[in-house]
C-alpha positions in Angstrom: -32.6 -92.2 50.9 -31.7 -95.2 52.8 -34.7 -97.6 53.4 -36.6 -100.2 50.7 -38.1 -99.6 47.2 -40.7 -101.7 45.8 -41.1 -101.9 42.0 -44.2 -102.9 39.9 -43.3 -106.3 40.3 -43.6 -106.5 43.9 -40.3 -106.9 44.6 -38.9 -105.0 48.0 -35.3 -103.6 47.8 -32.8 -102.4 50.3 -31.6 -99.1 49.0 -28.9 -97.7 50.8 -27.8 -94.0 50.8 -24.8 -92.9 48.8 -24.3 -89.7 50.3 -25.4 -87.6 53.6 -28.4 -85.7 53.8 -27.5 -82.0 53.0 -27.9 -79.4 55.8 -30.8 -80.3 58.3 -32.6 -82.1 56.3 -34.1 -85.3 57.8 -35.6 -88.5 56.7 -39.5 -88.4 56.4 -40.1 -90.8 58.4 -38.0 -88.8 61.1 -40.0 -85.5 60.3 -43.1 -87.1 60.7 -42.1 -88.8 64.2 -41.0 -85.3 65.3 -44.1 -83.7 64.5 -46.3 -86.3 66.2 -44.2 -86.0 69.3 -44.5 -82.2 69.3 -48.5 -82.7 69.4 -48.1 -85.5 71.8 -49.1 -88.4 70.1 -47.5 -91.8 71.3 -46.3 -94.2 68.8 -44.1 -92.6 66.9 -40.8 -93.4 68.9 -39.1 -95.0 65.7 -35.6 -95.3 66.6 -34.5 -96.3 62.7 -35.5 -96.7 59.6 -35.6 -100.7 60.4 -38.0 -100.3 63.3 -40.4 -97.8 60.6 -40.2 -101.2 58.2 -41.3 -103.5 60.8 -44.5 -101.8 62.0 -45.4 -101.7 57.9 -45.1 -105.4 57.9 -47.0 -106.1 61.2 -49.5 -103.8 59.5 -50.1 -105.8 56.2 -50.0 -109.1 58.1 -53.2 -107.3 60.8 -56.3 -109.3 60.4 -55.1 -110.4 56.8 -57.4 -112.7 55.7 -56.4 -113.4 52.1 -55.0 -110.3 51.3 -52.2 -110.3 48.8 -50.3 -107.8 50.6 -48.9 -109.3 53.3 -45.0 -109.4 54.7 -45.8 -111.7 58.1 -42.1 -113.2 57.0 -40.8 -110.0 57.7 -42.2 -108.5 61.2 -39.2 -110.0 63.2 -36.7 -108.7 60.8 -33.8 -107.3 63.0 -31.1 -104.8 62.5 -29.1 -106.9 60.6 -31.5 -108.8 58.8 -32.9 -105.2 57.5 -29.3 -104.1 56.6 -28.6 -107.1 54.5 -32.1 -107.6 53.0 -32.2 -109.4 49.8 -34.7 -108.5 47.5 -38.2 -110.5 47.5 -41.5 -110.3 45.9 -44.8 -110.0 47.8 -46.7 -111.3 49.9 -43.6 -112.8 52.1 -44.7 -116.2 53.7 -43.9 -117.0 57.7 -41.4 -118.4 56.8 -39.6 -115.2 54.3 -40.1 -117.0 51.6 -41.5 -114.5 48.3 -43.8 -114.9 46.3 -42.6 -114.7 42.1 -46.1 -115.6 40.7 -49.9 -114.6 41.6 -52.8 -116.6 41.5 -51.0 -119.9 40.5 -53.6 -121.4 42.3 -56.3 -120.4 40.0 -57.8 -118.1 42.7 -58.2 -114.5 42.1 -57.9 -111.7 44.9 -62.2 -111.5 45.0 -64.8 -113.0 47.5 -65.6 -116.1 45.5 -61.6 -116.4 44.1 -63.0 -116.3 40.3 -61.7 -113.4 38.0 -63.7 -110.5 37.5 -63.4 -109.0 33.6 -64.9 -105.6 33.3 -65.9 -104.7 29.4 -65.0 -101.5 28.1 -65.8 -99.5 25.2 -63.5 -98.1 23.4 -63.9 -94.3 22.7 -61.7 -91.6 20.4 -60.0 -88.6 22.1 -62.2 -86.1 24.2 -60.9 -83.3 22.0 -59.8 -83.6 18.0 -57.8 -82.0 16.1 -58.8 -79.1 14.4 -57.6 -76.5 11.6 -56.4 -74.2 14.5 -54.9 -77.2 16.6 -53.8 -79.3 13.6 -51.7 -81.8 15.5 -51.9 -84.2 17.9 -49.2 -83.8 20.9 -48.0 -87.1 22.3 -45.9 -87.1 25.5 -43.6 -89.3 27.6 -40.6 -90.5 29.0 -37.2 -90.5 27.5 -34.0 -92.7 27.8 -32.1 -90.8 30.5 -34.4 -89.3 33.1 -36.5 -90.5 35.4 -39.8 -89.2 36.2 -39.5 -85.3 36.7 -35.4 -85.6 37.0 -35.6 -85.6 40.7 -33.1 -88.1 41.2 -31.3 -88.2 37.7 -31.5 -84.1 37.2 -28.4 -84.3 40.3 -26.3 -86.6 37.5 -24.7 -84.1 35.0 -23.8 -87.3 32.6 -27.9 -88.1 32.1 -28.4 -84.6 31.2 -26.2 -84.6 29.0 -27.9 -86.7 26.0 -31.1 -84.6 26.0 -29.8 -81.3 27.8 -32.7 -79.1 27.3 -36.5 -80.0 26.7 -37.4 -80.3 22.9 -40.1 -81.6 20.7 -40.0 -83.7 18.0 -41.8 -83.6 14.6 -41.8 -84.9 11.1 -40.1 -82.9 7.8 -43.8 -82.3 6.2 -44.9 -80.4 9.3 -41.7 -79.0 10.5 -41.3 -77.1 6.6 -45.3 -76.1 7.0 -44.3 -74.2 10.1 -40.7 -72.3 9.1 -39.0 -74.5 11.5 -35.8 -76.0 11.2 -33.4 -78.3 13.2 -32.3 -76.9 16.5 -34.8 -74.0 16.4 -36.7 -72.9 19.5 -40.3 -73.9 18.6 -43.7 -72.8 20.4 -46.1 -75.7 21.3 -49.3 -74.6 21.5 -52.5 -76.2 23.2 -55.6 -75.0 24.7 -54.6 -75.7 27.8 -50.9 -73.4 27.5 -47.9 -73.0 25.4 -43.9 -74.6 26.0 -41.3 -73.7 24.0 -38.6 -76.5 22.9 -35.9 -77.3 20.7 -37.1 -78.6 17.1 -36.0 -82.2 16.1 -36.8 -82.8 13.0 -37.0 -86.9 12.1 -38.9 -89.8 10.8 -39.7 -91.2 13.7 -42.7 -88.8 14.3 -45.4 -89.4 11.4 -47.2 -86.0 10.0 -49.7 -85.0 11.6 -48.2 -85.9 15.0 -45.3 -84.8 18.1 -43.5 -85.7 20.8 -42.2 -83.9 23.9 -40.7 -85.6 26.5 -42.6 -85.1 30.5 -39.6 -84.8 32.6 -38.3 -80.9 33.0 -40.1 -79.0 35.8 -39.8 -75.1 36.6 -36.4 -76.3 38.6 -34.9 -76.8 35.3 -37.4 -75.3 32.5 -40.2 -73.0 33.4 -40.8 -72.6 30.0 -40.8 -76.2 28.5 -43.1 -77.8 30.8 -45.1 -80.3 28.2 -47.6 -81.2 31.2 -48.4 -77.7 31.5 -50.1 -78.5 27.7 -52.0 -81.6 28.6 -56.4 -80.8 28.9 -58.1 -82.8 32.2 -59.7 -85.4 30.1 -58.8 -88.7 32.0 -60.5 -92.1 31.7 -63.8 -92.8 33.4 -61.7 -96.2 35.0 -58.2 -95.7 35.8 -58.9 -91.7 36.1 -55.3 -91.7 33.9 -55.1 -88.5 31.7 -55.2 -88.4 28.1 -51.0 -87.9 27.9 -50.8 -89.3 24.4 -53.0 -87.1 23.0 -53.5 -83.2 22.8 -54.1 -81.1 20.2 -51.2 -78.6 19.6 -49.9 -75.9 16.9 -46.1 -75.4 16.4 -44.6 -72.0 15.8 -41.5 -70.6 15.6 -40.1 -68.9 18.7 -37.7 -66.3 16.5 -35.4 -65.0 19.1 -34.0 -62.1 19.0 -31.0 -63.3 20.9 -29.8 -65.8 23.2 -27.0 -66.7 25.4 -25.5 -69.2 28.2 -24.0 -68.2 31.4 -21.6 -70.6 33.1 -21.2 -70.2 37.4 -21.1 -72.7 40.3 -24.2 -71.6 41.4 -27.9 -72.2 40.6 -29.6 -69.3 39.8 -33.6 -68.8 38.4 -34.8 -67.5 36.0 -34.8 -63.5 36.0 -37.8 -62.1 37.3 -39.9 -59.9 35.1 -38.6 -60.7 31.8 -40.2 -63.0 29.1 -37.5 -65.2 28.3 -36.7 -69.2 27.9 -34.3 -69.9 30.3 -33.2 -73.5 31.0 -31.1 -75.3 33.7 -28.5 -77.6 32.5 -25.9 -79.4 35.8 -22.8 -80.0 34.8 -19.9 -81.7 36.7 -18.3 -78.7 38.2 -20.6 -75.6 37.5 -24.4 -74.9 36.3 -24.9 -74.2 32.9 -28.0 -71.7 32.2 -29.5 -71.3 28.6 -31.5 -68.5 27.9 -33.5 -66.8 24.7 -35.4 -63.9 24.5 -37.8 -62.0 21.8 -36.6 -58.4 23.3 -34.4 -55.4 22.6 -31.1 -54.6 23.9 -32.7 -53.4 26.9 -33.6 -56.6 27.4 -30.4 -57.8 27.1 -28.4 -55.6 29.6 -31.0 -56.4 32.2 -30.5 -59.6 32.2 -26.8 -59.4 32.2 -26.7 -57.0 35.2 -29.0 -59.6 37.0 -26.9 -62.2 36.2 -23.6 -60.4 36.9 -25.0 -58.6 40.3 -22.6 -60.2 43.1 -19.9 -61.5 41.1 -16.5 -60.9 42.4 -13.2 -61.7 40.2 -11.0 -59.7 37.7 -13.4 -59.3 34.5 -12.0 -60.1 31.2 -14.4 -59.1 28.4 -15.3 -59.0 24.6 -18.1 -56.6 22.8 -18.6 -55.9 18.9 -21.9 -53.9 19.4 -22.1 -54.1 15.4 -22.4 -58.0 15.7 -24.5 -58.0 18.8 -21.6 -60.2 20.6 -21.1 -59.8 24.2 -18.3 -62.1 26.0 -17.4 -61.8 30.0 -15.6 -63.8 32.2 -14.6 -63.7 35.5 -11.5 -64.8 37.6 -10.7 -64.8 41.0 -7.7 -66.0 42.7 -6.8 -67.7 39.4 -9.9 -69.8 39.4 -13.1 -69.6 37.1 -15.9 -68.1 38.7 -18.6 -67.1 35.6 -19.1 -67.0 32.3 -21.7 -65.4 30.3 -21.8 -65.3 26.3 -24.5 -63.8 24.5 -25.3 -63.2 20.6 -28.4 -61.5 18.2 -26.8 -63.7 15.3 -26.9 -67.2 17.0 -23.0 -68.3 17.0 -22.2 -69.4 20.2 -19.4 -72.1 21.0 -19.9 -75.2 22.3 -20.2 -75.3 26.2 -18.4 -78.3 27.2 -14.6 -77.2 27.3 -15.5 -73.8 29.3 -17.7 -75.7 31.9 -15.0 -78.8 32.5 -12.6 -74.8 33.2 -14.9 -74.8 36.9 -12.6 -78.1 37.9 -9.2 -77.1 37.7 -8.1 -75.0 40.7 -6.3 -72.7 39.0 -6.6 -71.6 35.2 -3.8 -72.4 33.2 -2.0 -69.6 31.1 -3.6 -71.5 27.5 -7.3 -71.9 29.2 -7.1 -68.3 30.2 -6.4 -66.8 27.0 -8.8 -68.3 25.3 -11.4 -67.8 27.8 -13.6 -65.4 25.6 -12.5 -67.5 22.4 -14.8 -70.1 23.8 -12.3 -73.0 22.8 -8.9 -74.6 23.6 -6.0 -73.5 21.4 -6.0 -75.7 18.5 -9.8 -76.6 18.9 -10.4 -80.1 18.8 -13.3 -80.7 16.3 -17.1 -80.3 17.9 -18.5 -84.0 18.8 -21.9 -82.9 17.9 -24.6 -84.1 20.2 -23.8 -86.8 22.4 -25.4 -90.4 21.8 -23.1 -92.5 24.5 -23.1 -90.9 27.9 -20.4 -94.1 29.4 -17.9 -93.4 26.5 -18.6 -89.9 25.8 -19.5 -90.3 22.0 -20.8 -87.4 20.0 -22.8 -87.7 17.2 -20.7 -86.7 14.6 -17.8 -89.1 15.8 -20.7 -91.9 14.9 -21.2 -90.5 11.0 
């Protein structure tokens, strides 16, 4: 994007693009020019993104009699003046001065300029728990993503603290359920059911868990935690009731699972009930997956995922532990890897994805392609906690 933000402060940004826009696609500002035009409206002949931002401020400052938003300091605001914007809080005087504080005046934004304070009574949940629904689902942002990851889900560092959607509960009801650290886990509302990875800590209280709101089919069809939420929203704001729905957690019990490593992004297989879950990495995608089926299920999702590939094949089976390893090299570079298990070992992901940047495979990396590890395996740095310095968790205890 390359235009202005505005924040909840009221403070106007420049924000200039960092990279091209892929392929054909166009600024919306540009799309929507192009389509009046097409219809043969007049007015739309926005040459740039500045002239766009100067009709918006001639707007707000049209027959403004005491509005708040107003940007008259702005309407003039040339090419260069709109390239090297400074940042500046609302309403913008004549004379492009901001505006940090409201209503230091002692008048409010109403006819007569006093405050208007609206009572409100406070009221309990629209729906309560219950012996079937026992626990009350709270839901919300975490540290790394914004909003529904569709800025920081193209940033293979922020994914990597929280890399798949997961749900967080406390000991007493995590032991009540069978579940244990790490394990898939069904969340359960009346509304529909997400499936997450258990974590298992004190900072939920009993009776009461977390999911975070940011994954979206794009990157887990099946661990959508709005997908859970009922349509009770206030009477006022019309702001749903996020931090509160009553939920069950179950166990998933897979069957087996497995990750397949390629440079590109690939959905989930059609007609198949499975958790699958997309994870970008630097150089390649990293798909997770689960499912509750048979073997059958399990070779038709690895001829879906293998359909196309082209590359010498180097593999691994022990049908008696339910392993499967593939890999595939072409030209001496990575092209896939798929792993998949019915007893749950699988090796950490990180060394075999950081394989998709090296141009050609060394004769080490290659050999231990299907091991899943570098020769003398450095020790696993557990979860990562520090996403600058690349600190795992168990580097930290």
């Amino acid at each position: 994007k390359d235009g202005t933000v505005t924040n909840s402060e009221r403070r106007i940004s420049r924000q200039r693009a960092l990279f091209a826009a892929p392929g054909q696609a166009r600024p919306d500002w540009r799309i929507i020019a192009d389509v009046a035009k097409a219809m043969g409206f007049d007015g739309f002949g926005w040459g740039t993104q500045a002239s766009v931002f100067r009709e918006w401020a001639r707007l707000t400052a049209y027959e403004n009699e005491g509005r708040l938003l107003n940007l008259s300091g702005l309407t003039a605001l040339g090419p260069d003046g709109y390239a090297t914007l400074r940042p500046v809080q609302w309403p913008v005087a004549a004379d492009g001065t901001g505006t940090a504080r409201l209503f230091v005046e002692g008048r409010f934004q109403t006819p007569d300029g006093r405050a208007r304070m609206i009572p409100t009574r406070p009221r309990g949940p629209a729906d309560a728990v219950d012996a079937v629904y026992p626990l009350s689902l709270n839901t919300g942002r975490i540290r790394d993503q914004w909003h529904t990851m569709t800025r920081t889900g193209l940033a293979a560092d922020l994914c990597r603290h929280a890399p798949e959607p997961f749900v967080e509960m406390h000991q007493v009801d995590a032991e009540a359920a069978g579940i244990r650290e790490g394990a898939l886990t069904r969340v359960v509302t009346r509304r529909g059911e997400a499936v997450a990875l258990a974590r298992i800590t004190d900072r939920q209280r009993p009776g009461g868990v977390f999911m975070p709101m940011h994954w979206t089919d794009a990157f887990a069809p099946s661990g959508r935690s709005n997908a859970l939420i009922a349509p009770n929203v206030d009477p006022t704001s019309g702001q749903p009731e996020f931090k509160h729905t009553p939920a069950r957690i179950r166990a998933y019990r897979e069957t087996w699972k497995g990750f397949f490593l390629s440079r590109d992004i690939l959905g989930a297989p059609t007609g198949q009930d499975l958790v699958w879950r997309r994870i970008p990495q630097d150089a390649c995608q990293q798909h997770e997956f689960a499912g509750r089926g048979d073997t059958d299920q399990r070779d038709a999702v690895r001829k879906v995922l293998s359909r196309g590939l082209i590359g010498e094949v180097v593999a691994y089976e022990d049908p008696g532990s339910g392993s499967r390893r593939e890999a595939w090299v072409r030209d001496g570079r990575l092209v896939a890897v798929l792993f998949m298990t019915t007893t749950g070992r699988l090796p950490p992901r990180d060394w075999l994805a950081d394989l998709f940047s090296m141009p050609v495979l060394s004769r080490d990396a290659r050999s231990a392609l299907l091991f899943g590890r570098p020769p003398g395996a450095p020790v696993d740095k557990g979860p990562l906690v520090c996403v600058c310095l690349k600190v795992g968790a168990k580097a930290v205890q």
